[in-house]
N, C-alpha and C positions, 0 to 999 in steps of 0.2 A: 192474386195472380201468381200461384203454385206452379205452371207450369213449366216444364223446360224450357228455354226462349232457344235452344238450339234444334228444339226439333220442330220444323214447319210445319208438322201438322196441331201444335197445339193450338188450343184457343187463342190465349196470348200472343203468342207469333204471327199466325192469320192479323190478330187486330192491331199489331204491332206496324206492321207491314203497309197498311192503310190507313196509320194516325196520321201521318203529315198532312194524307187528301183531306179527312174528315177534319179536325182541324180548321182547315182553308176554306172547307164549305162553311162551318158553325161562325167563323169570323165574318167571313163576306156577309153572311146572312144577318147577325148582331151587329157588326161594328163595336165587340167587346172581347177583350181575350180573356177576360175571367168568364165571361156568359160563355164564347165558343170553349175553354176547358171544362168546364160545367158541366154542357149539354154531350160534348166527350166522355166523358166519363160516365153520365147518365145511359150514353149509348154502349160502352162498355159493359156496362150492368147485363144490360139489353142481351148482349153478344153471350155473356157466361152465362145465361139461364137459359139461353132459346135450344132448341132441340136441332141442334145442327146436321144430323142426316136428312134433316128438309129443306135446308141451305143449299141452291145448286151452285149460286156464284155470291161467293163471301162479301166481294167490293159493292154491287149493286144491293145487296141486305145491308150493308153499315151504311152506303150511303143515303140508302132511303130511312132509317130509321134516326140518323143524325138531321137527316132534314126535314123530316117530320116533327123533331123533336125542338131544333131550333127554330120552325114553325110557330107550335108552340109559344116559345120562350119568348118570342120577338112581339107574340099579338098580349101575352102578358106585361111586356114591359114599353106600349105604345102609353097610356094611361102613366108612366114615370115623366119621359120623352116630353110628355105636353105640359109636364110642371117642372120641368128643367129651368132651373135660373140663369137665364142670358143662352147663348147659342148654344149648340150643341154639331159637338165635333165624335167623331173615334177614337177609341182608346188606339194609340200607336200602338203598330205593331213591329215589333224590329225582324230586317226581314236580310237575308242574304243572298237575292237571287243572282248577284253576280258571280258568286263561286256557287254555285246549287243548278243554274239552271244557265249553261252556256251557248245554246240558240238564241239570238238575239232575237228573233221573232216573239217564241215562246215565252221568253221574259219581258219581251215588251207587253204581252199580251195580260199575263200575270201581275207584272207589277200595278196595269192599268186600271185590274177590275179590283186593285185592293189599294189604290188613292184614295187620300181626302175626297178630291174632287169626285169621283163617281160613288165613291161610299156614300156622302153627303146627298147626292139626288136619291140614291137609292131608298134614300129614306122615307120616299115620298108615294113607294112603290107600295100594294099592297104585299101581306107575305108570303103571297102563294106567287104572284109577278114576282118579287125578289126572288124566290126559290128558283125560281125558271130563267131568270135572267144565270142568277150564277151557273147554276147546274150546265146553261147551254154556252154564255159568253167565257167564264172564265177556264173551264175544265172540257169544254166542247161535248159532253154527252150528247148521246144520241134524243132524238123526240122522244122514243119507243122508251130508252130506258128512262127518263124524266117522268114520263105518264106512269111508268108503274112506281117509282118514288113516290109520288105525288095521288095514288089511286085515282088518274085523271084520263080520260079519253085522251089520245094522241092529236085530234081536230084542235080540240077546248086547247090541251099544251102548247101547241103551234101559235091558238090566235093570242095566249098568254104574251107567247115568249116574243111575236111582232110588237104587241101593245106594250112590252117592257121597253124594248131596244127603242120603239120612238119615243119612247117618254124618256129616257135615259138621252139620247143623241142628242133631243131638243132643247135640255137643259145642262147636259153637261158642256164646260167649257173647253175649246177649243187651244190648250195647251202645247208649248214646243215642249217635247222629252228626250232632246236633245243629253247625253251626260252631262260633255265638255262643258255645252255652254251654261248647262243649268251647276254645275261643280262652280264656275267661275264667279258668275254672278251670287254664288250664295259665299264663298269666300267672301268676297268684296262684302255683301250685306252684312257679314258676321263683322270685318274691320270697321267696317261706316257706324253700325248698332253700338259696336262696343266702346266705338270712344263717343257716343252721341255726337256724329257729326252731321248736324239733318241736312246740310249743303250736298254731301255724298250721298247721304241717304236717297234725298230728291231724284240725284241723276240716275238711282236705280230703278225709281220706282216707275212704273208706269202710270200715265197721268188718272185713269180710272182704277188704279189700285181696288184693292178691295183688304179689308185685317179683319177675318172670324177667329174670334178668342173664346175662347173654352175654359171658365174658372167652375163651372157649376155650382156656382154657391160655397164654393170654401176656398179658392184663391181668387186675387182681383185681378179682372179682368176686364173688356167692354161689355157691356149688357145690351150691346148691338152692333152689327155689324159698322164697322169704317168705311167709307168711300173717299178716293181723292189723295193724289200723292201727299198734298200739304197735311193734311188732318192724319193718317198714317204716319211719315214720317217725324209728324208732330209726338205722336205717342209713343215709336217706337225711342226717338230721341229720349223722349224722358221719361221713358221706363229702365233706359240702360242709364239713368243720373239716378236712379234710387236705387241701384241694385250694385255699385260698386265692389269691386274684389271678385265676381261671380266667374265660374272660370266656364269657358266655349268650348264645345266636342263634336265633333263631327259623326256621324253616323248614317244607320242607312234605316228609316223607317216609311213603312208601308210602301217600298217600294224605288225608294226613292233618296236623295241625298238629300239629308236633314242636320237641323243645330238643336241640340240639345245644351242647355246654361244650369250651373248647377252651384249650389250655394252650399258650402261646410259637406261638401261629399255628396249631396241627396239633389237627386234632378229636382229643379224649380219650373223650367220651360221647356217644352218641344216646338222648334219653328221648323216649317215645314212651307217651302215658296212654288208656286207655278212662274213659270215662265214661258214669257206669248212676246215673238217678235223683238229679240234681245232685251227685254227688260221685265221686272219681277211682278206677275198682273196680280197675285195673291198672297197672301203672307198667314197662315192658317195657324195659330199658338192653343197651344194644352197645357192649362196651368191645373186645373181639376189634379191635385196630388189623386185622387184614386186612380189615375190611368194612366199616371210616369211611374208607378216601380216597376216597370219591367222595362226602360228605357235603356238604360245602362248595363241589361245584363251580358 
């Protein structure tokens, strides 16, 4: 990348201009931030070889080309996905949309389509349904331009992108996204956790809780989903008796206000909660070390 970055017509700058989008498509679409820099980068390649006087609009060529590519990457890495030890969560992604993107709508919008909670169903989508879920829910594209990203009739796009949203609505969970209330309650979870006090913990929890943990086979974690405030609060109690000295950080990942716990300087945990009707109905942990170093940057 030789180019000037100050002269907008370079290559560079054009694709400079458009990483944050692409980016946000290659992640929504993985659920990986090593896989969406990747398939970025891959796309970049793309960009510095192709013969750009047949380029009429730059954004719709990188977008179709990163999402063709994380296409791709995602039907390659379904066959990993089914030999995953124990659940399988998102690599956190640390995000800023409260200083970045000031319309509350707009950021409601975004932080939603890059949750736990909706990333997790989307997993269930085909990749070409995912392609079309993002491309339309989270960035709003056009049909028109979605079909030509995708070399698809504009009909077929359409009946994609219904069969996404219902299979998406029907399974995802019905969350408050409240800041306040969800800042409060995850304070309070971080004091109740930290001193294993499962009395508090209880009052937090909502009675159908649910705890998806995410060790992948190289940190310990449940090798199945929790249900039930007593059995949650049970482990989370005595996960914070073995982990004494660990120090609690607050941050904002995928969207949202999250605890990151961190042992001798190096993220150990990412907790990350929904909350439904003043109390905490999810409790979602990343302990898989491959998908905490980039939690603390």
């Amino acid at each position: 990348m030789g180019d000037d970055p100050t002269d907008t017509a370079t290559p560079t700058a054009v694709f400079q201009e458009h990483r944050t989008l692409l980016i946000g498509v290659a992640y929504r679409m993985l659920g990986s931030v090593v896989d969406a820099e990747d398939v970025v980068q891959e796309a970049w390649l793309r960009w510095a070889g192709a013969d750009r006087a047949e380029v009429r609009e730059p954004r719709g060529y990188l977008v179709r080309i990163t999402t063709r590519l994380a296409i791709d990457r995602l039907r390659q890495s379904r066959s990993r996905r089914e030999a995953y030890v124990g659940p399988w969560l998102p690599e956190p992604l640390v995000t800023g949309f409260g200083e970045a993107v000031p319309d509350t709508a707009e950021r409601a919008m975004l932080a939603e389509s890059v949750s736990f909670a909706v990333l997790v169903v989307m997993e269930s989508l085909s990749p070409l349904e995912r392609a079309v879920f993002v491309l339309r829910e989270a960035f709003g594209l056009p049909y028109g331009e979605i079909a030509a990203a995708l070399d698809r009739g504009e009909p077929a796009v359409r009946q994609l992108a219904a069969r996404a949203r219902r299979h998406v609505d029907e399974r995802r969970p019905r969350y408050s996204v409240d800041p306040a209330e969800r800042r409060a309650l995850t304070e309070q979870f971080i004091d109740a956790a930290a001193g294993g006090d499962l009395g508090r913990l209880l009052a937090l929890l909502a009675p159908g809780v649910r705890l998806i943990g995410d060790g992948g086979g190289k940190a310990q974690a449940p090798l199945r989903v929790l249900e039930t405030a007593d059995h949650v609060g049970r482990f989370l109690a005595g996960a914070a008796a073995r982990m004494p000295g660990a120090e609690l950080s607050l941050t904002e990942l995928n969207g949202q206000l999250a605890v990151v716990l961190s042992v001798d300087g190096r993220p150990d945990m990412a907790f990350s909660l929904d909350v439904a009707d003043g109390a905490i109905a999810c409790v979602y942990i990343v302990r898989n070390p491959e998908k905490l170093a980039g939690v603390l940057e």
